[in-house]
Backbone bond lengths (Angstrom), bond angles and torsions (degrees), N, CA, C in turn:
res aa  C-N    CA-C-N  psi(-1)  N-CA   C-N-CA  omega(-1)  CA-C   N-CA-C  phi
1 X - - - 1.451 - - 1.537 109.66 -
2 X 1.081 121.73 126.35 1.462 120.21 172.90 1.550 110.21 -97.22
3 X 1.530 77.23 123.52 1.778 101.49 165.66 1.623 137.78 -101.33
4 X 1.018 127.03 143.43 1.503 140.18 176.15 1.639 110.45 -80.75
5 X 1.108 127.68 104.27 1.147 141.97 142.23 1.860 132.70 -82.23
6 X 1.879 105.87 112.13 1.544 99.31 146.63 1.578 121.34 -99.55
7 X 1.330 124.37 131.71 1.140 143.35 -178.87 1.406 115.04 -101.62
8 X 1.311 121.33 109.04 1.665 116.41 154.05 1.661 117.77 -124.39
9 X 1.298 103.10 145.92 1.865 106.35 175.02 1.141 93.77 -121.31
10 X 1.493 115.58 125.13 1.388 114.71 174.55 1.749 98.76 -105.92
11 X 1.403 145.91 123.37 1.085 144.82 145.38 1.527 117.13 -87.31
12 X 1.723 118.81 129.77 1.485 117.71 160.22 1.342 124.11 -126.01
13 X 1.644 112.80 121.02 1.660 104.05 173.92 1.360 127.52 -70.81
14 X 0.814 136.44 86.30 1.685 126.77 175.70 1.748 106.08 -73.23
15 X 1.517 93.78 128.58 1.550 105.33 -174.36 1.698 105.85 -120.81
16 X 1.660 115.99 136.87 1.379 117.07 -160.79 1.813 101.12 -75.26
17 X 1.307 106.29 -21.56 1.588 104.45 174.36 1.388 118.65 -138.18
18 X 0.819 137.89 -171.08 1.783 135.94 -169.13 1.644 111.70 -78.36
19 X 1.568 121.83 112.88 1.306 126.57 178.77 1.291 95.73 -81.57
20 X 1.521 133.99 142.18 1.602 138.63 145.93 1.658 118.23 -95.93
21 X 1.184 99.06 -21.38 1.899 104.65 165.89 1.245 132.26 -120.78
22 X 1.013 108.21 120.28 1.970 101.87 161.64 1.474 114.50 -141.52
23 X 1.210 114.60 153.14 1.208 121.87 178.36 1.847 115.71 -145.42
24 X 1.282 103.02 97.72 1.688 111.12 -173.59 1.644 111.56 -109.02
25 X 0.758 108.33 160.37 1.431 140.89 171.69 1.423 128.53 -118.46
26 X 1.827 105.13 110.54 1.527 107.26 -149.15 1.501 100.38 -109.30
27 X 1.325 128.88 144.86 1.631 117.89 -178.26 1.317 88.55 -144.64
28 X 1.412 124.94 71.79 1.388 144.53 -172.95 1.389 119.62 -126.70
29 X 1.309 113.82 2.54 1.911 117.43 171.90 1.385 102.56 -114.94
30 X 1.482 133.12 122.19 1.242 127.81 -167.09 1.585 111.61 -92.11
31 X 1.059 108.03 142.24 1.302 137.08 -174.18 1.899 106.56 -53.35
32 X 1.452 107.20 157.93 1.400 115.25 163.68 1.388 123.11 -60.81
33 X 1.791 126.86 95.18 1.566 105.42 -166.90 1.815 103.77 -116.09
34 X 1.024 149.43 151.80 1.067 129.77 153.01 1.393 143.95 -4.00
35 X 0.716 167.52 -46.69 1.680 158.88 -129.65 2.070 90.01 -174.64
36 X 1.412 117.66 26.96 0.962 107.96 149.24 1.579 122.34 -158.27
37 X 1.315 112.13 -176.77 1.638 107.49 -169.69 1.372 97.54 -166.54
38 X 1.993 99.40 109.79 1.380 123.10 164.71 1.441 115.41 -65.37
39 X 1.684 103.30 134.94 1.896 102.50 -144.98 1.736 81.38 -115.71
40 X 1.523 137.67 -14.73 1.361 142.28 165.64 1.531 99.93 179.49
41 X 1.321 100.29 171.98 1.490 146.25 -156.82 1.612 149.31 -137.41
42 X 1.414 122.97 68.30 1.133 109.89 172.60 1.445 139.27 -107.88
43 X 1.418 122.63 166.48 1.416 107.47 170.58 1.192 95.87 -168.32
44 X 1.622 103.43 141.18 1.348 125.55 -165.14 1.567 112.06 -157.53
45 X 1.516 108.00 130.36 1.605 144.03 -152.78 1.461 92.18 -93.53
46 X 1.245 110.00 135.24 1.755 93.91 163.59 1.768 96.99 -149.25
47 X 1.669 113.65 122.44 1.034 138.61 -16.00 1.694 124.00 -40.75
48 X 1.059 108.15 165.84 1.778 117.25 -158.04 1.217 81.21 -80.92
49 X 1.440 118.90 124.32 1.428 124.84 171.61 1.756 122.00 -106.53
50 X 1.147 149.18 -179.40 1.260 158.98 136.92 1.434 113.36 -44.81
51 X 1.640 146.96 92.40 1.058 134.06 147.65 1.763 122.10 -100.03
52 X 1.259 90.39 150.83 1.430 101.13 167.08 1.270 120.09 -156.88
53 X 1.231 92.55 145.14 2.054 112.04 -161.85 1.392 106.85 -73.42
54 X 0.887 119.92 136.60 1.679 127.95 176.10 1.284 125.64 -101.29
55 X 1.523 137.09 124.90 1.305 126.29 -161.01 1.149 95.48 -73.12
56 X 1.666 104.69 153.87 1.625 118.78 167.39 1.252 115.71 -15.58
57 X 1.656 120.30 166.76 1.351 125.48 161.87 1.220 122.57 -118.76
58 X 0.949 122.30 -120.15 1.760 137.54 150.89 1.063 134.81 -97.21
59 X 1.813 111.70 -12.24 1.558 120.98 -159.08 1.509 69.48 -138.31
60 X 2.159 89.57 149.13 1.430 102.36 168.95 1.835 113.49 -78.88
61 X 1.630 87.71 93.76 1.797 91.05 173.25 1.778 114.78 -160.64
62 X 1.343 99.51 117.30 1.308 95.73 169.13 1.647 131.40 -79.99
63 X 1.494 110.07 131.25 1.211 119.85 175.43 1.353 144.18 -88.57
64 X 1.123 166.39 140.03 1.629 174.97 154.60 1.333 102.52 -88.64
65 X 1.480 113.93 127.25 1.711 106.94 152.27 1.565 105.73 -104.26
66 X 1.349 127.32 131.97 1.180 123.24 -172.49 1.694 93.52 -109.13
67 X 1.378 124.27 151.55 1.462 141.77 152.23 1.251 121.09 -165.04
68 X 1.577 86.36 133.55 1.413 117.42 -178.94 1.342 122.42 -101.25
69 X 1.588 122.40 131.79 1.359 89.92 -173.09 1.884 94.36 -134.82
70 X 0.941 144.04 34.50 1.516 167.09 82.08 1.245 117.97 1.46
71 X 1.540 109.74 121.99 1.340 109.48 141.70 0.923 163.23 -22.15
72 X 1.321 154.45 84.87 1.550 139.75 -152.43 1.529 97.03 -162.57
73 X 1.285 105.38 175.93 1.730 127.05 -176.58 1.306 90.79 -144.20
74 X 1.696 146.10 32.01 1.232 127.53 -163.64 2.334 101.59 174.92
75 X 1.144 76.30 71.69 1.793 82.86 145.04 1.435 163.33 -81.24
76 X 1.151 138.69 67.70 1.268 151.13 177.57 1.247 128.21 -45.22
77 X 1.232 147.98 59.81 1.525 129.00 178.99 1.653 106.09 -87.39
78 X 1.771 114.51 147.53 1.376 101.76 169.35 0.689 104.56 -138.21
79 X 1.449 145.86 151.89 1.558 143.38 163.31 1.456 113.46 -122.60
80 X 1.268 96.63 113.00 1.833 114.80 178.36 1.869 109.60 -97.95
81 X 1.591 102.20 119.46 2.378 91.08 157.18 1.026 102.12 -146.41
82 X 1.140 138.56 172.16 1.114 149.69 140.50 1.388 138.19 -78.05
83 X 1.614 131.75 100.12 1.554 127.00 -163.70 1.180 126.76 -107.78
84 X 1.102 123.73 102.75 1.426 126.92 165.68 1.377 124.56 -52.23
85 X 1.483 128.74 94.02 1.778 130.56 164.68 1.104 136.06 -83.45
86 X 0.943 136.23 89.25 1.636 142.46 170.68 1.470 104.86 -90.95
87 X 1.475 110.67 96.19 1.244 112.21 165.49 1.419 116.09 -160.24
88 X 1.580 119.70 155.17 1.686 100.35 -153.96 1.958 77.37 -115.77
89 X 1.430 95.51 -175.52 1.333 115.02 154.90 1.422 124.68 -74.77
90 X 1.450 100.66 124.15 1.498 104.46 -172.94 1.802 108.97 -70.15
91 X 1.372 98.63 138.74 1.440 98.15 174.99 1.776 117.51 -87.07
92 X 1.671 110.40 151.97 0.943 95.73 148.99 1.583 151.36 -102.99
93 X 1.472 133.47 101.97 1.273 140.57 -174.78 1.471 134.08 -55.83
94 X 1.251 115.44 124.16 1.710 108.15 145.33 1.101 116.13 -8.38
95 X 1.366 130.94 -76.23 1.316 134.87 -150.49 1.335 115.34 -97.03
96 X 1.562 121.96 21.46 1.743 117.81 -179.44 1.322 91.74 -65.12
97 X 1.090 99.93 162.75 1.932 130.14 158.08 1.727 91.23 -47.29
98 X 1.516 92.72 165.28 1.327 104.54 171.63 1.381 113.02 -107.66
99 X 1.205 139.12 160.92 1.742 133.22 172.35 1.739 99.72 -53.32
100 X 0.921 125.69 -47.26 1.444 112.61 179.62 1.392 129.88 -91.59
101 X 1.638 101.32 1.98 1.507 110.88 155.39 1.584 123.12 -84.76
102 X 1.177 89.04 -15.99 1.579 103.70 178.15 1.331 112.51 -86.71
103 X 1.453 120.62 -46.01 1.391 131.93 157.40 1.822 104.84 -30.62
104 X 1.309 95.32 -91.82 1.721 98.36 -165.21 1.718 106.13 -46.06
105 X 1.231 117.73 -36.36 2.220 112.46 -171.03 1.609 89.85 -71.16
106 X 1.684 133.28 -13.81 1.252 108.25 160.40 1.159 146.95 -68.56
107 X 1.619 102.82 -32.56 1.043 141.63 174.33 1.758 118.12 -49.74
108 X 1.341 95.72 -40.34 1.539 107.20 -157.08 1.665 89.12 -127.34
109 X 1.599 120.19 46.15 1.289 119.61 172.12 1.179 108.56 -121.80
110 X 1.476 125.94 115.27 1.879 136.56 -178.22 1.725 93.17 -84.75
111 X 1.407 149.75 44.07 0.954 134.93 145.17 1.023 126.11 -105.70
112 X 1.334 122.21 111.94 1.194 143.61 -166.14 2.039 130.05 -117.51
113 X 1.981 92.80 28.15 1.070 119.22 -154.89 2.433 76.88 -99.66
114 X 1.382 110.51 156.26 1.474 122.81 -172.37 1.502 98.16 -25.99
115 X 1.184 104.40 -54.53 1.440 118.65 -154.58 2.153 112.76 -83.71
116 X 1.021 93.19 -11.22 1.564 104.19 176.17 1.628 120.23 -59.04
117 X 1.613 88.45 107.90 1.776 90.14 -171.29 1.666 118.59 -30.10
118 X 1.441 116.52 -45.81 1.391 94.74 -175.13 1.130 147.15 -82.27
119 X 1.450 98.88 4.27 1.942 112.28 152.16 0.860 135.75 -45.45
120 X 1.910 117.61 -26.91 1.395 142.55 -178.72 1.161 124.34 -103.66
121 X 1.571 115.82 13.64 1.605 127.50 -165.00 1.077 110.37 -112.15
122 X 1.285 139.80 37.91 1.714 142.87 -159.86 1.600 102.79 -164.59
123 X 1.137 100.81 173.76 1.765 117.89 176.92 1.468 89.08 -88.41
124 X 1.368 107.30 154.85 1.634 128.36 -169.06 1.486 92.33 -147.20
125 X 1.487 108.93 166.65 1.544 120.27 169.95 1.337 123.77 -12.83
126 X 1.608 99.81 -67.91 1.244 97.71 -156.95 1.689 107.79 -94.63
127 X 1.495 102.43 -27.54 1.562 99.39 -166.57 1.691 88.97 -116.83
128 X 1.725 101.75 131.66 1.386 126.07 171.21 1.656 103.03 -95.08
129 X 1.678 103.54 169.99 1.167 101.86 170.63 1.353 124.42 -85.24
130 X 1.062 141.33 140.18 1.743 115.71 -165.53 1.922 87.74 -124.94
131 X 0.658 104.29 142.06 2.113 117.64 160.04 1.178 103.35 -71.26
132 X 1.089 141.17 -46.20 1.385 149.60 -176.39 1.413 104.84 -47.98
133 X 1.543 131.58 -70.96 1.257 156.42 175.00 1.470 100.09 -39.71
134 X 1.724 113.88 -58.77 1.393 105.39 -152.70 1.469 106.73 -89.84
135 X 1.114 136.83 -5.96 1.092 143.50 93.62 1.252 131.64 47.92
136 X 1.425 91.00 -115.37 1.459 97.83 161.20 1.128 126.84 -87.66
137 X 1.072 123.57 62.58 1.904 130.55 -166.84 1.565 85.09 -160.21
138 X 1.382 128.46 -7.07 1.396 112.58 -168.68 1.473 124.59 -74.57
139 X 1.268 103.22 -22.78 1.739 110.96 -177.99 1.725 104.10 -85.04
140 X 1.079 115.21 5.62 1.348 116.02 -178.55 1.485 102.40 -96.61
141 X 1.471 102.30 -45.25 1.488 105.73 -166.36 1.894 140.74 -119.32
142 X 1.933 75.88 48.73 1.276 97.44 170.12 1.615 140.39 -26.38
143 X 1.542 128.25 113.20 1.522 85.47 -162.66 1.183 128.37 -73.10
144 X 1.921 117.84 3.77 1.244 118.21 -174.28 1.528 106.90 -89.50
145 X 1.095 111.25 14.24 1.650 102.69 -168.74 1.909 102.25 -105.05
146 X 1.128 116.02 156.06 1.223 128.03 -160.36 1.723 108.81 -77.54
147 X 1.686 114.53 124.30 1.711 112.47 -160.21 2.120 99.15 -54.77
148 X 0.940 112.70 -23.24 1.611 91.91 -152.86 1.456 98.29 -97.23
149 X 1.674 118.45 -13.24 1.244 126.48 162.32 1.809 125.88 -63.02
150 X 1.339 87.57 -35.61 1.595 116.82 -166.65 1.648 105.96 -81.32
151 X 1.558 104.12 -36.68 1.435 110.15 -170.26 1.634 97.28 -78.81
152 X 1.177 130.17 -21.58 2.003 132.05 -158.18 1.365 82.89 -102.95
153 X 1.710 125.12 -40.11 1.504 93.04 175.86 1.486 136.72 -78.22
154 X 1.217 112.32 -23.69 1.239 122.86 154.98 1.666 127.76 -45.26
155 X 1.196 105.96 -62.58 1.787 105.45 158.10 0.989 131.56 -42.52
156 X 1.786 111.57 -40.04 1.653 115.75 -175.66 1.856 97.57 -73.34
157 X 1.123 108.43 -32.78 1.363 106.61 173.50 1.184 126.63 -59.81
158 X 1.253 145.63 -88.55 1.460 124.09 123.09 1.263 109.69 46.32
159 X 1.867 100.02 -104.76 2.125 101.41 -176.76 1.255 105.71 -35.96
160 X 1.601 125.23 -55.23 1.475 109.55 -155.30 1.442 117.34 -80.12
161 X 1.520 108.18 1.65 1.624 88.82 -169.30 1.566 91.30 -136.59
162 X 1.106 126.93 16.65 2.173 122.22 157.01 1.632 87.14 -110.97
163 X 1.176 84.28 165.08 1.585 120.50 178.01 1.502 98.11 -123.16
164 X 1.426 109.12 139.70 1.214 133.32 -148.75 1.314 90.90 -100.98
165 X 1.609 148.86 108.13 1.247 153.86 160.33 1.107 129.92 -127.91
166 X 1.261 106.61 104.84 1.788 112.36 165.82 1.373 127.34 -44.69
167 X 1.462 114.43 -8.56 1.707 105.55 -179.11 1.649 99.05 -142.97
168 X 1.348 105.00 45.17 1.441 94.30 179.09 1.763 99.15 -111.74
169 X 1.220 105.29 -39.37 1.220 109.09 158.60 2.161 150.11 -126.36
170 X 1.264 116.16 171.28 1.433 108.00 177.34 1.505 118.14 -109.30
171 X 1.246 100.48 176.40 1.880 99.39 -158.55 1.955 104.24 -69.25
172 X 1.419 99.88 -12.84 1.942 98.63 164.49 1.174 126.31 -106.66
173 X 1.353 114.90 12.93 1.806 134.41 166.80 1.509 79.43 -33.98
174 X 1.578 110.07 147.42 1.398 115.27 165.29 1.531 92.10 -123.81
175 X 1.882 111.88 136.80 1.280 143.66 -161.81 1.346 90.40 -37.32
176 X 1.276 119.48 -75.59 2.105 125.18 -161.93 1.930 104.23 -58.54
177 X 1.465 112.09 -11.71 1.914 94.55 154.75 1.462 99.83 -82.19
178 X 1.187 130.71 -47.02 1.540 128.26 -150.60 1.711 109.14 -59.42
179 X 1.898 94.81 -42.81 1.147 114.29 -174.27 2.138 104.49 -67.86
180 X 1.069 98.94 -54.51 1.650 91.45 179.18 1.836 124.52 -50.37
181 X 1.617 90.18 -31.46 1.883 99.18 -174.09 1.445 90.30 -82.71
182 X 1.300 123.77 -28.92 1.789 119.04 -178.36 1.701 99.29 63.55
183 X 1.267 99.20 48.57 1.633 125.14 172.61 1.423 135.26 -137.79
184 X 0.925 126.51 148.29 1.511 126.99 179.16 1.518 119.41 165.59
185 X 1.742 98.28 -157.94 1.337 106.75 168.57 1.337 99.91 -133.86
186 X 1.703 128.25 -166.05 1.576 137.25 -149.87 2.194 83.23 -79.70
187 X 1.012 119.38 -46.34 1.358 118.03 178.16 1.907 116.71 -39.28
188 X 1.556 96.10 -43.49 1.599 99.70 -164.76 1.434 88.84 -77.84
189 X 1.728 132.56 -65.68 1.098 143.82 -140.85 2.031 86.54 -57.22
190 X 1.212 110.09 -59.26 1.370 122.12 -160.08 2.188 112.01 -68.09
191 X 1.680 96.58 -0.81 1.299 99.69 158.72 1.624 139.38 -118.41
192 X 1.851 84.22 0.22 1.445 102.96 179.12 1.264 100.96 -103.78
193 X 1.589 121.94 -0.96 1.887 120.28 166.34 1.784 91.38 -89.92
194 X 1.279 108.59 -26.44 2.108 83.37 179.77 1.409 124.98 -79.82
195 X 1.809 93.02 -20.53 1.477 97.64 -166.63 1.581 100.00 -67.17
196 X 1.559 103.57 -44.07 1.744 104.70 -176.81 1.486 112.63 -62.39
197 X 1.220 128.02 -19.98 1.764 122.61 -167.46 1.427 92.49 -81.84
198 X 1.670 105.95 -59.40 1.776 99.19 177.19 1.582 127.37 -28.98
199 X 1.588 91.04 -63.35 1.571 88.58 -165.45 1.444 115.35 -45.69
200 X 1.797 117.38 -35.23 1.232 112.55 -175.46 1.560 120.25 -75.86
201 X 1.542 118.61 16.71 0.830 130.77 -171.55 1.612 123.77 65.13
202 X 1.496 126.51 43.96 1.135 134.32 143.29 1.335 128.11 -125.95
203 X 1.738 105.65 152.19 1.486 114.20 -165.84 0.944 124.97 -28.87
204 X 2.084 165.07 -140.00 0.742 135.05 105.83 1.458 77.00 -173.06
205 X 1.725 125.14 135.03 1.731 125.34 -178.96 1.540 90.54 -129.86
206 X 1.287 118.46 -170.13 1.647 131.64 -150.75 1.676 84.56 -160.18
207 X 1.518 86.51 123.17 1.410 112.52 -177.65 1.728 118.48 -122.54
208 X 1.237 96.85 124.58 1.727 99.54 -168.03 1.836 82.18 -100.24
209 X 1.482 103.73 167.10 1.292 128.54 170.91 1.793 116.37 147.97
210 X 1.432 98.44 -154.06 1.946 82.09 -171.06 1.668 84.92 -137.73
211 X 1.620 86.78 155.88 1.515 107.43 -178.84 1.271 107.51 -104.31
212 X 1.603 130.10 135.24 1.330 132.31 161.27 1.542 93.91 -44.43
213 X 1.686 122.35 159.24 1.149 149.21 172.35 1.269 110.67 -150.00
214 X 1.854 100.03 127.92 1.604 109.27 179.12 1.439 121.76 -114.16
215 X 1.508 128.92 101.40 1.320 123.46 163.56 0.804 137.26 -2.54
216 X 1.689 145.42 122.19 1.460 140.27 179.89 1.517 83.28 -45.92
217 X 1.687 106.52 177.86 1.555 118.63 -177.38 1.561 92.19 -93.62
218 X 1.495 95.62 151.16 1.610 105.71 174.35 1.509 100.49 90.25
219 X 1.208 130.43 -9.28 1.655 121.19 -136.81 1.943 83.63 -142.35
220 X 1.294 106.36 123.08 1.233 125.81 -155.35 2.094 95.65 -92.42
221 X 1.432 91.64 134.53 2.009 88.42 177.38 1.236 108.24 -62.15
222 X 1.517 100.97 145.79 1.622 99.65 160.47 1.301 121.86 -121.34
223 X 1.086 104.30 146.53 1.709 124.44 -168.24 1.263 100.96 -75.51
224 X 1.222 109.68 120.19 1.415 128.02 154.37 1.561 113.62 87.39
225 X 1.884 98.05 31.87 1.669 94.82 -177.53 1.379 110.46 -115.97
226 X 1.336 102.24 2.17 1.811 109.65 173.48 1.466 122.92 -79.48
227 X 1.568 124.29 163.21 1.109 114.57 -168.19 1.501 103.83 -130.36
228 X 1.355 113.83 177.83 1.982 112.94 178.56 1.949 91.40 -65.75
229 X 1.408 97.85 158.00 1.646 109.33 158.44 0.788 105.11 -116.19
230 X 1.291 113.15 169.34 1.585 132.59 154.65 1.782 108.80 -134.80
231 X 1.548 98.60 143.94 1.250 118.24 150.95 1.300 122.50 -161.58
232 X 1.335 108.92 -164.25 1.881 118.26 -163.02 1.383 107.56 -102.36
233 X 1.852 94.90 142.07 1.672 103.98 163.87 1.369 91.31 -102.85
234 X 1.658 115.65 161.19 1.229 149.74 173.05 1.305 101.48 -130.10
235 X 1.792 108.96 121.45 1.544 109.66 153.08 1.017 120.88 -78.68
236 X 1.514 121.48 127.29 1.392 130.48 -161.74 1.475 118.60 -110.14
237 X 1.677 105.48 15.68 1.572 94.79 178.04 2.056 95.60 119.98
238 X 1.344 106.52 133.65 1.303 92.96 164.14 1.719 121.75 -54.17
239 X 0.792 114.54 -35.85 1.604 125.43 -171.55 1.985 109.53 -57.52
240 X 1.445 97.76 -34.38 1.393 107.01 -163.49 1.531 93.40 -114.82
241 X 0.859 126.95 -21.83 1.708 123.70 -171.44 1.850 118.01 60.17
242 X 1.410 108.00 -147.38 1.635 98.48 172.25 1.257 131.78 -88.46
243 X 0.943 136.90 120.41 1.740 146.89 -177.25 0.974 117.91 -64.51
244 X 1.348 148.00 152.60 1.478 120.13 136.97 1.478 123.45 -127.79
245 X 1.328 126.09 140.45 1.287 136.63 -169.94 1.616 122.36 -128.46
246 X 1.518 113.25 115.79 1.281 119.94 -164.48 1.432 104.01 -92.07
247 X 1.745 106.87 107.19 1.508 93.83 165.21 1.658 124.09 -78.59
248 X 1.126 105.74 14.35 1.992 90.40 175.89 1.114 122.41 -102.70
249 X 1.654 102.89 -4.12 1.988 113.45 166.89 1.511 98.01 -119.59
250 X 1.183 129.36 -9.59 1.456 129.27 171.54 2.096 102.27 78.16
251 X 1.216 105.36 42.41 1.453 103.02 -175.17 1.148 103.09 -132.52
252 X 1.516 118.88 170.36 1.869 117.73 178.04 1.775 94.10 -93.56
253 X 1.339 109.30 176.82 1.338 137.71 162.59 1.590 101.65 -64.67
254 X 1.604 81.82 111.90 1.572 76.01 163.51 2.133 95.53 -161.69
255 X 1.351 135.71 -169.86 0.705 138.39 -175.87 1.285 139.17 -18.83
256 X 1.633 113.08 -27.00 1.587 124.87 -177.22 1.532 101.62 -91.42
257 X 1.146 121.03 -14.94 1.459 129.42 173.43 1.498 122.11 -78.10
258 X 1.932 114.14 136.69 1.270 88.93 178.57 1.700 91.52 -131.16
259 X 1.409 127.69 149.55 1.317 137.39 -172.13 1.604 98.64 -77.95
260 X 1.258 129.25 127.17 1.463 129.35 154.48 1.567 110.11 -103.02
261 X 1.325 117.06 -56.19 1.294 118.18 179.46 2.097 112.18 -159.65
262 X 1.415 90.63 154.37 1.413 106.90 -170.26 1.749 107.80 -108.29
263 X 1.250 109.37 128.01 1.780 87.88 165.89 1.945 94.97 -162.38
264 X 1.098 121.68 -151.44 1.379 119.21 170.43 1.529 130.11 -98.66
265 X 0.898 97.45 -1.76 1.537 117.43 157.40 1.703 123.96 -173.79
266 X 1.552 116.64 -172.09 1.248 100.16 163.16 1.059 145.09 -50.13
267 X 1.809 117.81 -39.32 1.421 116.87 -179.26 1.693 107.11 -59.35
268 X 0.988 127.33 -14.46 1.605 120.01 176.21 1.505 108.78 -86.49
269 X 1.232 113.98 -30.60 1.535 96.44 169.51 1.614 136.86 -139.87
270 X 1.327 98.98 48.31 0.923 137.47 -171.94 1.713 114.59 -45.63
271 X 1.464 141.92 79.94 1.396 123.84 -179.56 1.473 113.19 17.06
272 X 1.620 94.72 -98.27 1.768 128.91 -178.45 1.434 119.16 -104.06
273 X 1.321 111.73 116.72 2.105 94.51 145.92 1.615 98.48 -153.67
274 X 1.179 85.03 170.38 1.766 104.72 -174.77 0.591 127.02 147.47
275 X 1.623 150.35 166.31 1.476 149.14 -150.97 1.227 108.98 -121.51
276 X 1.730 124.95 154.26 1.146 152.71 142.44 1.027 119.32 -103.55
277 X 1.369 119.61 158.61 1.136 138.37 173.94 1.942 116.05 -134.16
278 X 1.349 88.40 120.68 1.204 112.08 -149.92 1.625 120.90 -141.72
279 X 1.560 138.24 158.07 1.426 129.00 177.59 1.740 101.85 -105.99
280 X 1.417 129.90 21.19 1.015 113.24 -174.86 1.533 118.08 -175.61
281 X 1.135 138.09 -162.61 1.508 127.29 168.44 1.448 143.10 -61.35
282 X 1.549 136.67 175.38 1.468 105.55 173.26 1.678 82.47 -142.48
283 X 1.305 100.47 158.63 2.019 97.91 163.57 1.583 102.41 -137.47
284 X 1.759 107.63 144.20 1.318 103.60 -168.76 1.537 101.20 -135.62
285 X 1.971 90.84 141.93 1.853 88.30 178.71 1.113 86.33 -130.51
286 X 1.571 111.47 158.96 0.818 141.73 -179.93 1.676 140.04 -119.56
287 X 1.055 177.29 -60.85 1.380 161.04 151.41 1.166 117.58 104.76
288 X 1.348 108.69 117.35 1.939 109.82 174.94 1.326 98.53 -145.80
289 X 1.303 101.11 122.13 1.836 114.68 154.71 1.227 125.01 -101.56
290 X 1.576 110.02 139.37 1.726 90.57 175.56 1.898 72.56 -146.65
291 X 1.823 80.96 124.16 1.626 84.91 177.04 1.651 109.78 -135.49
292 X 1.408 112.34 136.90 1.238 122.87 -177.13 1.778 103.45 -58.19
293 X 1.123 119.39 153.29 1.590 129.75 179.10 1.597 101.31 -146.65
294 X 1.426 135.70 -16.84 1.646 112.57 -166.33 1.853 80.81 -178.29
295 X 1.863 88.40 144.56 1.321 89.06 -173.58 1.547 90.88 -113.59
């Protein structure tokens, strides 16, 4: 079913004394993904800042360098679009690749274009390979067992066995604490499913973007109480391409999902980061809507 999405993230810095510098890096306009199509686009700095667009990289993600070089105690960035999704639930088949068919067509793949599985087949910044992890992910991820079967069981695993906590961890928790406390948020769960696909030697990238959210019944949405998600692509075989599977609801990518950006972990696609310079503290809230308008 294709759906209509408006999207806004409102972020604000409040600073305890007067900042004169900043310089951020915004990865807040979502990228070209399959099964959808960004219909417009805004984003707007307040104070009016310096941006400039950055050519592509390696990872599917578009960039902004923002700088400010003004006074203020008070930062605003927002990013408003509208997204069109047409995308179903992926099935699972007879005929997927196998985990170790998928393994070896990585192996022996010369594409080396953003999206080319073997960019995503290694330890990156943030997530190492741990033994520990792969491990215990092993009865899931047989290599004779089928990738899109293999990838939903792994997630459901995941949901059922972390506990979902907002204060158990921070955005540089590294996967093997998250994984030992069997705690987190959609960030930890969705780097302790790459760390385990890697080790067994398949692709696996970290995908930021926002999830539709549905109100208990009776119980009216609220604006501006949702947050970015994250979850995992799985290369699934030339035949099937990349998947994606959310371990913190234990479901695949499919319609309530919207792609912002792809890379190998968070530090590649990170909303915001960047520095100020400053004599004192800052506190930041944040706000995301993503609201259906047309079915």
């Amino acid at each position: 079913m294709r759906m209509l999405y408006d999207v806004s993230h409102r972020t604000s810095f409040h600073y305890a004394q007067p900042v004169r510098f900043q310089r951020c890096n915004l990865r807040l306009e979502p990228v070209r993904w399959s099964g959808q199509e960004l219909e417009g686009y805004e984003l707007t700095v307040t104070p009016r800042a310096a941006l400039t667009v950055m050519r592509p990289g390696g990872y599917p993600v578009n960039m902004v360098r923002m700088l400010l070089e003004q006074a203020t105690t008070e930062l605003v960035i927002e990013s408003r679009f509208r997204m069109a999704v047409d995308r179903d639930v992926p099935e699972i088949r007879t005929d997927d690749a196998s985990l170790g068919d998928v393994a070896a067509a990585v192996r022996a793949s010369g594409d080396l274009s953003s999206t080319g599985p073997a960019n995503y087949l290694f330890a990156s910044p943030l997530i190492a390979l741990e033994a520990e992890i792969a491990a215990w992910a092993a009865a899931e991820l047989d290599p004779r067992r089928g990738a899109v079967e293999a990838g939903l069981a792994l997630a459901t695993r995941i949901h059922d066995e972390f506990l979902y906590d907002g204060a158990a961890t921070v955005a540089d928790t590294r996967p093997i604490e998250a994984f030992r406390g069997r705690h987190g948020v959609c960030q930890d769960f969705a780097q302790v499913m790459i760390a385990a696909l890697r080790a067994h030697g398949l692709p696996a990238a970290y995908v930021s973007g926002y999830l539709r959210t549905i109100p208990p019944e009776g119980q009216p949405r609220l604006v501006g109480a949702d947050a970015t998600h994250a979850w995992v692509m799985l290369w699934c075989g030339p035949a099937r391409g990349w998947i994606g599977f959310d371990p913190t609801n234990a479901c695949l990518m499919a319609g309530d999902h919207i792609v912002t950006a792809v890379g190998r972990d968070y530090a590649d696609v990170s909303p915001i980061d960047g520095i100020f310079m400053g004599q004192d503290q800052q506190s930041v809230d944040v706000a995301v809507d993503v609201e259906p308008v047309e079915a």
